[in-house]
C-alpha positions in Angstrom: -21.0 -3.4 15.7 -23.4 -5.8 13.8 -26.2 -5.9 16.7 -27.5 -8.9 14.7 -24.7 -10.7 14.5 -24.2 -13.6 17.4 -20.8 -13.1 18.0 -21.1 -9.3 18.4 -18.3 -8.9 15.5 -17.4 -5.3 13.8 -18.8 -5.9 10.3 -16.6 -5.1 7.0 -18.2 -3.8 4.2 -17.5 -2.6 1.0 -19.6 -0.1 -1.4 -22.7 -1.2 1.4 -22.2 -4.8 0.9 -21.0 -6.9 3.7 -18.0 -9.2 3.0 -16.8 -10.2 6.8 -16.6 -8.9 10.3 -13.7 -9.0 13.3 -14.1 -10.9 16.2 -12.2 -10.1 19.3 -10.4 -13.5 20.4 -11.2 -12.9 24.3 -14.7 -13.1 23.8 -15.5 -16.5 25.7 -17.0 -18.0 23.0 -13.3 -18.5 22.0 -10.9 -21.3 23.8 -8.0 -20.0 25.6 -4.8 -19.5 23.5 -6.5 -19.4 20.1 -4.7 -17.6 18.0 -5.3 -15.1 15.4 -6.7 -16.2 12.4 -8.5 -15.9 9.2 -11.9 -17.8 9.4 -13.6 -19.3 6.3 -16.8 -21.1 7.6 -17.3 -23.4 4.9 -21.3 -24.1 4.1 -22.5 -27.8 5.0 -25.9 -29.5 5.3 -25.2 -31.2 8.5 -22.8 -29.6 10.6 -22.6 -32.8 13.4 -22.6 -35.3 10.8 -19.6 -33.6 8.6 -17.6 -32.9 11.8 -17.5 -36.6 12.7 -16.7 -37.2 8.9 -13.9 -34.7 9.6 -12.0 -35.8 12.4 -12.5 -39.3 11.1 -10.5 -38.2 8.2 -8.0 -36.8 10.3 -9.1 -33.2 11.9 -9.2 -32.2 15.5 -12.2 -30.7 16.6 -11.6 -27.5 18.5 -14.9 -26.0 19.4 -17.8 -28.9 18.7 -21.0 -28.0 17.1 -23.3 -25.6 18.6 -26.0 -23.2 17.5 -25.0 -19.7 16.9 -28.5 -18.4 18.2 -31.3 -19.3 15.0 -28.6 -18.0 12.1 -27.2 -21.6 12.2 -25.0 -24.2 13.5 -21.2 -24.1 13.6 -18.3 -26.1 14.8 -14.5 -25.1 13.9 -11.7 -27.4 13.6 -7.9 -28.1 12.9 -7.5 -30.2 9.4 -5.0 -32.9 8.8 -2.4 -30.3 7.8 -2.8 -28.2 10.2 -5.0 -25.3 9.1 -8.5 -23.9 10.7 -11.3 -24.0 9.7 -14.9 -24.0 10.7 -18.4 -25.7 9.1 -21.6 -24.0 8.8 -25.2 -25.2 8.9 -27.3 -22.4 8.0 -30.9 -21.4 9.2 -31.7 -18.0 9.0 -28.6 -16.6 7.8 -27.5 -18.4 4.8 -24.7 -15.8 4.2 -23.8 -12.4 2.8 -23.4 -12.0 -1.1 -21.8 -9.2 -3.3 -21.9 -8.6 -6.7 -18.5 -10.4 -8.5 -15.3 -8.7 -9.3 -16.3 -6.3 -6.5 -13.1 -4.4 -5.8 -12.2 -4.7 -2.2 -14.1 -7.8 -1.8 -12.5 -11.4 -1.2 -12.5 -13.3 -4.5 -10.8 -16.6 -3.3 -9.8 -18.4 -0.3 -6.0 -20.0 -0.4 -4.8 -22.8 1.4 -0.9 -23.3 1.3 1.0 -26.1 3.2 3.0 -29.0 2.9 0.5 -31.3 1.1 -2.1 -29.4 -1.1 -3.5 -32.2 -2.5 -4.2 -34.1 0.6 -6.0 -30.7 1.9 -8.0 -30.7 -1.2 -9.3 -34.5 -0.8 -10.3 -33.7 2.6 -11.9 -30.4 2.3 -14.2 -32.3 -0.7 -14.8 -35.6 1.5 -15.5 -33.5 4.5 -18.0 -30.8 2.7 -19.1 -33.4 0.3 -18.4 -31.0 -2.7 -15.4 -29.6 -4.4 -14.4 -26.2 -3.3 -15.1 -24.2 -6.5 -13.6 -21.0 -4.8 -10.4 -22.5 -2.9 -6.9 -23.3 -4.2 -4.3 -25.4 -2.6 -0.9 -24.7 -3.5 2.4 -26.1 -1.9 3.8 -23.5 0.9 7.2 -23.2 -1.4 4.9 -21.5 -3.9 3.3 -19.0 -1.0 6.9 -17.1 -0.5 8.6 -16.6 2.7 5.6 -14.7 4.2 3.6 -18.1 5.5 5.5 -20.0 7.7 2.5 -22.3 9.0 -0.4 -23.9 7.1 -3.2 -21.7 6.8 -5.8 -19.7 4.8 -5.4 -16.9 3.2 -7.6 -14.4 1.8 -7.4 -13.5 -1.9 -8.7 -9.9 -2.8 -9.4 -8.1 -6.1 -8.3 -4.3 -6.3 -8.2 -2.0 -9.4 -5.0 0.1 -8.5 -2.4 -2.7 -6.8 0.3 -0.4 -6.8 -1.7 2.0 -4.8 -2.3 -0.4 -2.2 1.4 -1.8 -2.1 1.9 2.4 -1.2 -0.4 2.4 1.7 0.4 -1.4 3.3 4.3 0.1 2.9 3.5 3.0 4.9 2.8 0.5 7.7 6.3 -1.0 8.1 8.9 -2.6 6.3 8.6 -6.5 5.5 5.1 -6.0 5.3 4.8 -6.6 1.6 6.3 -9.8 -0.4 5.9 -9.6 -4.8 5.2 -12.9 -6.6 4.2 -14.5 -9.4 1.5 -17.4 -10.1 0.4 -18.7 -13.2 2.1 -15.9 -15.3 0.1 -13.1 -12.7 1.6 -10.5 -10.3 0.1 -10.9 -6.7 1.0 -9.2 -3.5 0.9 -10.9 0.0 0.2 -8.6 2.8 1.3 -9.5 6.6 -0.2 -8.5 9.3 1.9 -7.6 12.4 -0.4 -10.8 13.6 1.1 -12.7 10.9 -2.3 -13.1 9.5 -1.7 -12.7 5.0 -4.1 -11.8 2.9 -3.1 -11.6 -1.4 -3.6 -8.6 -3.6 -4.7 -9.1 -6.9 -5.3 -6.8 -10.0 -8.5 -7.0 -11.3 -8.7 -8.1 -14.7 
């Protein structure tokens, strides 16, 4: 437990260097019947005034801006296609960083749905930047594994078949194979439903 943290999360780490934590969903600062998710808190400079852009361009606001203690200032929201999401205004914590190509560590974030390029234009109106480290791909090229529009979590490993081992271990249909831009990947799903690709390390 992160004692630190303002949502009391479990921290993840890798080699000593934070890369997320685990909230559990029926903590009260989470509304009733949210479901389990992957959360990307996307970096803004004006959390209030970037929600309002976003559910002008088409988002429901699920929790509105608040301040998470003096770390910084947070609202999360549903986008146009039907994804969550949530905006973050830093104070004192501006975020956690890692060195690149860290195995083990996320590498990208992934949105697939119906309409990647509509995603795209509002994610860049709505931060007022391009998303340097998010793809948006179609949900016919995420495989049968996502079934709903959301994010996913790409990681970088060294040994991917040793990984595809250990998430079979855990149960059948846990494991899709694909291909994207001439590149093996793995999904994994979670018995949640939650998805997270698996890519070699170059």
């Amino acid at each position: 437990m992160d004692e630190e943290d303002w949502r009391r999360a479990t921290t993840i780490a890798v080699d000593g260097h934070r890369i997320g934590g685990v909230s559990d969903l029926a903590s009260p600062l989470y509304p009733s019947g949210t479901p389990t998710h992957i959360a990307f808190y996307l970096s803004v400079d004006d959390v209030d005034r970037r929600a309002d852009a976003a559910t002008a361009n088409g988002a429901r606001l699920v929790v509105p801006p608040f301040d998470a203690g003096d770390q910084g200032r947070i609202a999360t929201l549903i986008d146009p296609v039907g994804a969550a999401s949530s905006l973050w205004q830093p104070h004192r914590l501006a975020g956690w960083g890692f060195p690149p190509r860290l195995a083990g560590a996320p590498h990208r974030m992934v949105l697939a749905c119906d309409q990647p390029d509509r995603a795209r234009r509002f994610y860049q109106d709505t931060t007022g930047s391009p998303l340097i480290c998010a793809d948006f791909i179609g949900a016919d090229a995420s495989g049968p594994v996502v079934s709903t529009p959301q994010w996913e979590l790409s990681v970088g490993v060294d040994d991917l078949e040793s990984v595809v081992g250990r998430a079979r271990g855990h149960g059948r249909g846990l494991v899709n194979r694909s291909a994207e831009a001439g590149r093996f990947l793995v999904r994994l799903s979670s018995p949640e439903g939650l998805t997270v690709q698996v890519r070699r390390l170059d």
